[in-house]
C-alpha positions as CSV (number, residue, x, y, z in Angstrom):
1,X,0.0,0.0,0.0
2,X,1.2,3.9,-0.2
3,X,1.6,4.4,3.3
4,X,3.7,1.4,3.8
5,X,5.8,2.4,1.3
6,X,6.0,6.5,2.3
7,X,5.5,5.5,5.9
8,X,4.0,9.1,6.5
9,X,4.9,10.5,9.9
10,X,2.4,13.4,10.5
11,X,-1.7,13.5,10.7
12,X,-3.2,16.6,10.3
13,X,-7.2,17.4,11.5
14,X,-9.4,19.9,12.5
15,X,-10.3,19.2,16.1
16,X,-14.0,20.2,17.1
17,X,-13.5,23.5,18.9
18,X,-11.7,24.4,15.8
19,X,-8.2,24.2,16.5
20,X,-5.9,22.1,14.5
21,X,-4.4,18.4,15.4
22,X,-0.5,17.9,14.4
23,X,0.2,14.2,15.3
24,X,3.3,13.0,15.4
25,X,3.9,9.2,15.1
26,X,7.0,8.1,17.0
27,X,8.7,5.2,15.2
28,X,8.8,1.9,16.2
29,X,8.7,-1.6,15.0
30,X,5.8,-2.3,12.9
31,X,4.9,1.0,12.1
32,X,2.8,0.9,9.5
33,X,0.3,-1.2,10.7
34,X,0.0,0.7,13.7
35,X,-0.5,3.4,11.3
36,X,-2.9,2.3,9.4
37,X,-5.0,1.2,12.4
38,X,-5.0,4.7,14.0
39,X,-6.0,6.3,9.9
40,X,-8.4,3.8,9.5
41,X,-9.9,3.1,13.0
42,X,-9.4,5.4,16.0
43,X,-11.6,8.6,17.1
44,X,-9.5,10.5,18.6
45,X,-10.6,14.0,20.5
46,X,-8.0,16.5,21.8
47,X,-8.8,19.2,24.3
48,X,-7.4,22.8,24.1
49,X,-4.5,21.8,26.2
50,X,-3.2,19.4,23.6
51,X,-2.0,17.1,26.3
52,X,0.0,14.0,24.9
53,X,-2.0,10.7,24.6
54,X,-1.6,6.5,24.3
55,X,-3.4,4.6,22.3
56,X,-3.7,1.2,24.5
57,X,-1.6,-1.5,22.0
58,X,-1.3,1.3,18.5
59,X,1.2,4.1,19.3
60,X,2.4,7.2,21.5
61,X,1.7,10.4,19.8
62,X,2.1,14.0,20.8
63,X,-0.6,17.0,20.0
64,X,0.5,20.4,19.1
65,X,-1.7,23.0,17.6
66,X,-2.0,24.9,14.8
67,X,-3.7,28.0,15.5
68,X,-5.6,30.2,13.1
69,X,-8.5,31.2,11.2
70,X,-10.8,31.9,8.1
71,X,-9.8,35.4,7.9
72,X,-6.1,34.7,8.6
73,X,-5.1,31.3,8.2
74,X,-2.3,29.8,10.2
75,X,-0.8,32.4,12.2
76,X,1.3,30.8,14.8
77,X,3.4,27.4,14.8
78,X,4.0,24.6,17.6
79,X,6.8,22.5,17.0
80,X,6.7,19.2,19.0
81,X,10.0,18.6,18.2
82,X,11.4,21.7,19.5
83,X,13.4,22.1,22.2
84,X,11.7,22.1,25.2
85,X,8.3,22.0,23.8
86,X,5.7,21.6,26.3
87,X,2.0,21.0,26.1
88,X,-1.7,23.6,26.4
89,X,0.1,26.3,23.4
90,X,-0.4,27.3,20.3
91,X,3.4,28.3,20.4
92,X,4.9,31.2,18.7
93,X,3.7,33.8,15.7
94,X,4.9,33.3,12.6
95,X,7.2,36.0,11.0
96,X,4.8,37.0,8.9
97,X,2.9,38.2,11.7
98,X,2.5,40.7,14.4
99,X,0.5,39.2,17.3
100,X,-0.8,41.2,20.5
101,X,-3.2,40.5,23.3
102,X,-5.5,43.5,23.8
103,X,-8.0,44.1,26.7
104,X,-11.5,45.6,26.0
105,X,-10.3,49.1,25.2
106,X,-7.8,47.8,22.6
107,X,-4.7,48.3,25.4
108,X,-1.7,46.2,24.8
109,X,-2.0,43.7,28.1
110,X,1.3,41.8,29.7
111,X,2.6,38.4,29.7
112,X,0.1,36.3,31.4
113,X,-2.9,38.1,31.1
114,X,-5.8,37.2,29.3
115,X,-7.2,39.3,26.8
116,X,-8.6,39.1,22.6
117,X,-6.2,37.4,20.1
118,X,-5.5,40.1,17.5
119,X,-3.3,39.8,14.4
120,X,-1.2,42.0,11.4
121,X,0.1,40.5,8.6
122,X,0.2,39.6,4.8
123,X,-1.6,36.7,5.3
124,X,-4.7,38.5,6.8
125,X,-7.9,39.0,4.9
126,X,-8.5,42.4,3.2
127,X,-12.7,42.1,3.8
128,X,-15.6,40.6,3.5
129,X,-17.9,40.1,0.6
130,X,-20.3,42.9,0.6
131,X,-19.8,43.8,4.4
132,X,-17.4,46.5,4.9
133,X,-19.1,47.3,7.7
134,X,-18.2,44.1,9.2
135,X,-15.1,44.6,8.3
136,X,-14.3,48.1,10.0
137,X,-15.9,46.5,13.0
138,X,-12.8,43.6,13.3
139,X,-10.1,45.4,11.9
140,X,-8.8,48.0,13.7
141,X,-5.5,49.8,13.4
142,X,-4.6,47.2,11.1
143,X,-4.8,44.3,13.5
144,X,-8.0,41.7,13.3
145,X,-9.7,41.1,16.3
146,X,-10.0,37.5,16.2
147,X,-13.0,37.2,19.0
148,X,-10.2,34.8,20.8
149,X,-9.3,34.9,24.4
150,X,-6.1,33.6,24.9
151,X,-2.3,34.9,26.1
152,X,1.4,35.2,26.1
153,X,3.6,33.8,28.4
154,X,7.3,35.5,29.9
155,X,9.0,33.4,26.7
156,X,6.4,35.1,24.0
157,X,5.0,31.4,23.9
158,X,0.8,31.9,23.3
159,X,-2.0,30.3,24.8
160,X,-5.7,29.6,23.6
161,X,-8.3,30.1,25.7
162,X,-11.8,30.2,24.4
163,X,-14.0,31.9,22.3
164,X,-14.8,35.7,23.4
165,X,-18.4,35.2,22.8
166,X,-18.6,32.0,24.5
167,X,-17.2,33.6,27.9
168,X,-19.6,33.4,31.1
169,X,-20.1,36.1,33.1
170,X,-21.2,34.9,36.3
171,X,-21.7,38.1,39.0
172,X,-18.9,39.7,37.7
173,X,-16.3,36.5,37.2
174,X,-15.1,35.3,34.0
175,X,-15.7,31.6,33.6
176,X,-14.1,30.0,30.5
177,X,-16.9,27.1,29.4
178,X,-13.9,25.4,27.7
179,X,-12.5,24.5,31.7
180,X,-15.6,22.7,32.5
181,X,-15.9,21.3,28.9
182,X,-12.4,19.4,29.7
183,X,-13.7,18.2,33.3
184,X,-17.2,16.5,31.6
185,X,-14.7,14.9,29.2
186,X,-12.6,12.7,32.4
187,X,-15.9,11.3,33.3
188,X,-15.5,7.9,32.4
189,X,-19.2,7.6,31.2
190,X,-19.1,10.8,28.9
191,X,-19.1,10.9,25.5
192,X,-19.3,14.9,24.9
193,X,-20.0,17.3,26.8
194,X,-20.5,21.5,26.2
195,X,-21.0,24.4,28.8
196,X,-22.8,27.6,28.4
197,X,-23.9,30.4,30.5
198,X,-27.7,30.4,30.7
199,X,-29.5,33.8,32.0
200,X,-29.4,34.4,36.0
201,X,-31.8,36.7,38.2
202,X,-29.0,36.9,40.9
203,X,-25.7,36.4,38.9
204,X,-26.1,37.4,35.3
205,X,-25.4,34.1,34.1
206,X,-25.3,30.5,35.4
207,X,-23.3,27.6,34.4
208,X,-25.1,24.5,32.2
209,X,-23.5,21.1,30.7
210,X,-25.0,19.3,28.1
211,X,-23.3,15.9,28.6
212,X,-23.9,12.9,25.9
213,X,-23.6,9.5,27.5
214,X,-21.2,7.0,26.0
215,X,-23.3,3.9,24.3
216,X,-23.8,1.7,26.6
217,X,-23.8,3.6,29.5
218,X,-25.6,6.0,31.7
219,X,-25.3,9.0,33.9
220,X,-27.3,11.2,36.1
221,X,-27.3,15.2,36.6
222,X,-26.1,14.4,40.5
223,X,-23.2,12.4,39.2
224,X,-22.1,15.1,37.1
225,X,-22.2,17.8,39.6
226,X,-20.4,15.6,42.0
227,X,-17.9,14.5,39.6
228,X,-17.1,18.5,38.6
229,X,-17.2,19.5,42.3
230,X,-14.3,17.3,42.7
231,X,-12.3,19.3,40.3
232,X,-13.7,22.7,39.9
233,X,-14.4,25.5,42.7
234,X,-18.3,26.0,43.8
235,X,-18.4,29.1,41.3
236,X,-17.3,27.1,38.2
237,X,-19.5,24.0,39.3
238,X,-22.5,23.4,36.9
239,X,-25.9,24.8,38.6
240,X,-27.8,22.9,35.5
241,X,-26.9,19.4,33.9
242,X,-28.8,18.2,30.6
243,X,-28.4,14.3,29.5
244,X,-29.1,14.9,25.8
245,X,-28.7,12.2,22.8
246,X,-27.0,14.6,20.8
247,X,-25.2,17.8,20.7
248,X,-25.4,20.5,17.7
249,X,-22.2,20.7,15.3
250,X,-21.5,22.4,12.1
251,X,-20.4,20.2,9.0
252,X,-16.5,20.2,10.0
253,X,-17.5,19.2,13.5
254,X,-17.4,22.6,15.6
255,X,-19.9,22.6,18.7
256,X,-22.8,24.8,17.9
257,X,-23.1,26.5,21.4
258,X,-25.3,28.8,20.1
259,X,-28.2,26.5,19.2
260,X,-27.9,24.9,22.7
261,X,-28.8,28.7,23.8
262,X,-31.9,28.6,22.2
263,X,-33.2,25.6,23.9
């Protein structure tokens, strides 16, 4: 077959949050089939920190991301094979591109603290079709606002941290659904699982999950809360817990948080 014979080394894929998988196989004996067994058969799901995995009996791998988007595309690159490459970045801007993490008033922030993604460069869009308004509204001073919350560490390593929009505001704090998203995942029972900020009389917002059981198995709200509580403080703690069958995506497989809003 072609992949015995080039005996590829990398896997690329679009993850569901949108950020990209770079897989790295690390030889051993039999590599090939091993190979073909993770192409061919294996789901595999990576969460935003891009912790290193096992495949029980296949292979070792390491996930690095490949951050960018529509309007921009890639826009920073992490090496796994670096020196002293470590896991949870989206590693360093390309040359290309001018990178900055700006607060809501467009100020320039400092290493590790958390603000919007924004971006100058070549390789960014020059507007959208028929909505230059749109367009004035994202690109500002030259840089595009990506709607990104994310960071820089002391090194000028960056980190992703959720979607802007997605954010929950709960009395004041700033609770990043993607945290909670990566607790519902340990659950041994859980298939998916999705946070949102729902409306609050008292707080603003509350937190909700919408967990998916893994076939086969079930789960209860209680279990959820408990299992979350273990790992999360009170405030970050789902108030609400949905057992759905099924949670909205788009065609490439992002979660459609939006459409659970609506429920």
């Amino acid at each position: 077959m072609e992949i015995n014979r080039r005996t590829p080394g990398h896997i690329y894929g679009s993850r569901t949050h949108g950020v990209i998988l770079h897989i790295k196989y690390i030889p051993y004996p039999s590599r090939e089939r091993h190979l073909l067994h993770a192409i061919c058969g294996l789901r595999i799901r990576a969460t935003s920190k891009g912790n290193p995995g096992t495949i029980p009996g296949t292979v070792q791998f390491k996930v690095a991301n490949l951050y960018g988007l529509s309007e921009t595309g890639p826009t920073h690159i992490d090496d796994p094979l670096a020196p002293g490459w470590k896991t949870g970045t989206i590693g360093i801007p390309l040359d290309v591109n001018d990178v900055k993490i700006y607060d809501e008033n467009d100020e320039e922030l400092g290493p590790n603290e958390t603000g919007e993604i924004v971006v100058k460069g070549d390789n960014v869009f020059v507007g959208y079709y028929r909505n230059e308004a749109l367009y004035r509204d994202v690109v500002k001073n030259g840089y595009f606002h990506t709607g990104d919350l994310g960071y820089k560490d002391e090194n000028g390593i960056y980190y992703f941290v959720d979607r802007k929009k997605d954010l929950i505001i709960k009395g004041g704090m700033n609770i990043v659904p993607g945290e909670i998203d990566e607790i519902l995942m340990r659950h041994p029972a859980v298939k998916e699982g999705v946070t949102i900020g729902v409306p609050d009389e008292m707080f603003g917002e509350e937190v909700k999950s919408f967990v998916v059981a893994k076939d086969g198995m079930t789960i209860t709200q209680a279990e959820i809360i408990a299992h979350c509580s273990h790992y999360l403080p009170k405030t970050k703690v789902p108030k609400y817990v949905e057992i759905t069958d099924d949670i909205p995506k788009t065609h490439s497989g992002k979660l459609l948080r939006k459409e659970l809003r609506k429920r």
